[in-house]
C-alpha positions in Angstrom: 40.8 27.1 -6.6 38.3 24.6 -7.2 38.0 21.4 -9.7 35.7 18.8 -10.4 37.0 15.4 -11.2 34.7 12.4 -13.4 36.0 9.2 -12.0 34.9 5.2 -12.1 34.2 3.7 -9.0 37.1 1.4 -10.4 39.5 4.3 -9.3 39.6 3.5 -5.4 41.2 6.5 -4.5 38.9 8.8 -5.4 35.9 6.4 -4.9 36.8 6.1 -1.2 37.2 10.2 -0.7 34.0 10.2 -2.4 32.2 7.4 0.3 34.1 9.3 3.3 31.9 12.5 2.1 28.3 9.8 1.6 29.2 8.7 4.7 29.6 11.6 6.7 26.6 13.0 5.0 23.9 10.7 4.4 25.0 8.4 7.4 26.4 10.3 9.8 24.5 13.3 9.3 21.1 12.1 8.1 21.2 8.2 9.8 20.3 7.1 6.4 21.3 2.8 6.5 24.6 2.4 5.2 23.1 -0.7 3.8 20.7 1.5 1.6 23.9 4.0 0.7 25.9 1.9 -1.6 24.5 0.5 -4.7 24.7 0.3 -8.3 28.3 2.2 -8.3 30.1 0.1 -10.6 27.7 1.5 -13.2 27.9 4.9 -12.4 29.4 8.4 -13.3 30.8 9.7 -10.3 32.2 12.6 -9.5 34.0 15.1 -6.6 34.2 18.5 -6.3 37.7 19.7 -4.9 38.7 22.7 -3.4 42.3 23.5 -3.4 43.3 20.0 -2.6 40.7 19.2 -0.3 37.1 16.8 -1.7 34.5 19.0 -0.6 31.4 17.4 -2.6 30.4 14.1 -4.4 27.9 13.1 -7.2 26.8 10.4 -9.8 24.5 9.9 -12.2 23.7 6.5 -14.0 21.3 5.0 -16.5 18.1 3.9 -15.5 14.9 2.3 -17.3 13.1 6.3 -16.8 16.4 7.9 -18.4 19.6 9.3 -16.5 19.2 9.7 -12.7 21.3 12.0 -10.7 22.1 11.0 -7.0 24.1 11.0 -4.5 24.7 14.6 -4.1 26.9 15.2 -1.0 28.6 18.5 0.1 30.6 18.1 3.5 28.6 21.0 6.0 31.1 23.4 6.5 30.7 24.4 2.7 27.0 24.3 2.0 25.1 27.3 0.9 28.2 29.1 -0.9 27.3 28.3 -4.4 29.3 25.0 -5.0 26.3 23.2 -5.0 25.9 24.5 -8.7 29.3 24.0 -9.9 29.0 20.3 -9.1 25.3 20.3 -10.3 26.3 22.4 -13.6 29.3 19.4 -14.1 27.2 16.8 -13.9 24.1 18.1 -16.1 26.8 18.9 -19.0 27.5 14.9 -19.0 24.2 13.9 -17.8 22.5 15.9 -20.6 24.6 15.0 -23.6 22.9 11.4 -23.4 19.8 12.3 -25.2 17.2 10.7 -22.3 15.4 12.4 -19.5 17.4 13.9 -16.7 15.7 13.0 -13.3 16.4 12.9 -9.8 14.9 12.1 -6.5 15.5 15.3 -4.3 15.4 15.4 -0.5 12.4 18.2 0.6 14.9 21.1 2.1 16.6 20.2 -1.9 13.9 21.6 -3.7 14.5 24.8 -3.9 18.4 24.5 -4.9 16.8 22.2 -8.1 14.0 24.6 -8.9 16.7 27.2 -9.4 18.6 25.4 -11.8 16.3 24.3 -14.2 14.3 21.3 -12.3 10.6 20.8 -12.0 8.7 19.0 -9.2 6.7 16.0 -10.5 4.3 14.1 -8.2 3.3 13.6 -4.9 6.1 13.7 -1.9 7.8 10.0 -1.3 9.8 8.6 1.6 13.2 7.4 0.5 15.3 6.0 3.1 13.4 7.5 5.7 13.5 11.0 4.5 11.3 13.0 2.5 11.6 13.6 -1.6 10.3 14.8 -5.1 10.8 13.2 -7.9 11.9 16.3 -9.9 13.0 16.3 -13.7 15.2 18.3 -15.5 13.7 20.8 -18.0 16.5 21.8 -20.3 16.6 25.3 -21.4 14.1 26.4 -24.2 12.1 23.5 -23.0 
């Protein structure tokens, strides 16, 4: 019923179903500058969530000089709050994780809660990224 798929932005195909979901999300849906939406891509683990045949969610994480960052996390509205959230989330932390480095990410306020639940930890004060509100949450792997 439902798949996630690890792809390099080098594979257009699924790198454009995956910025049709960015889009509709984060610059549709949230007016965040398109401008401020695509970067460091090339570099990136990406990945979608399908259901049936249908792209339904996105992801990446990448490198960084503070360990591996998760971001872009994009699920189309008509499926939020049903539980794929974690089967993307749980996909991505198995690659993410095996890297040896911190696992970080920049969550978006309403976020929060979703990350505390699987195993992240707010760190800091609140930021404004992009003209939204986030923490800077880290990933505390189990036994930790």
């Amino acid at each position: 019923m439902f798949k996630v798929i690890r792809f390099t932005f080098a594979e257009k195909e699924l790198a454009e179903k995956a910025c049709a979901i960015r889009k509709k999300v984060f610059v549709e849906e949230q007016g965040v500058d398109a401008s401020l939406e695509y970067d460091h891509e090339e570099e990136a683990s990406h990945y979608l969530l399908f259901l049936g045949k249908k792209p339904i969610a996105t992801a990446r994480w990448r490198e960084t000089g503070q360990g591996i960052k998760l971001e872009r996390f994009a699920m189309l509205p008509q499926f939020r709050n049903r539980g794929f959230g974690e089967i993307i989330l749980k996909e991505v932390l198995k690659d993410a994780t095996s890297q040896g480095k911190q696992v970080y990410l920049h969550s978006q306020l309403k976020a929060v809660p979703f990350y505390e639940r699987n195993g992240f930890v707010k760190e800091g004060k609140m930021f404004t990224e992009a003209g939204i509100e986030h923490f800077l949450m880290k990933y505390a792997s189990p036994g930790d």
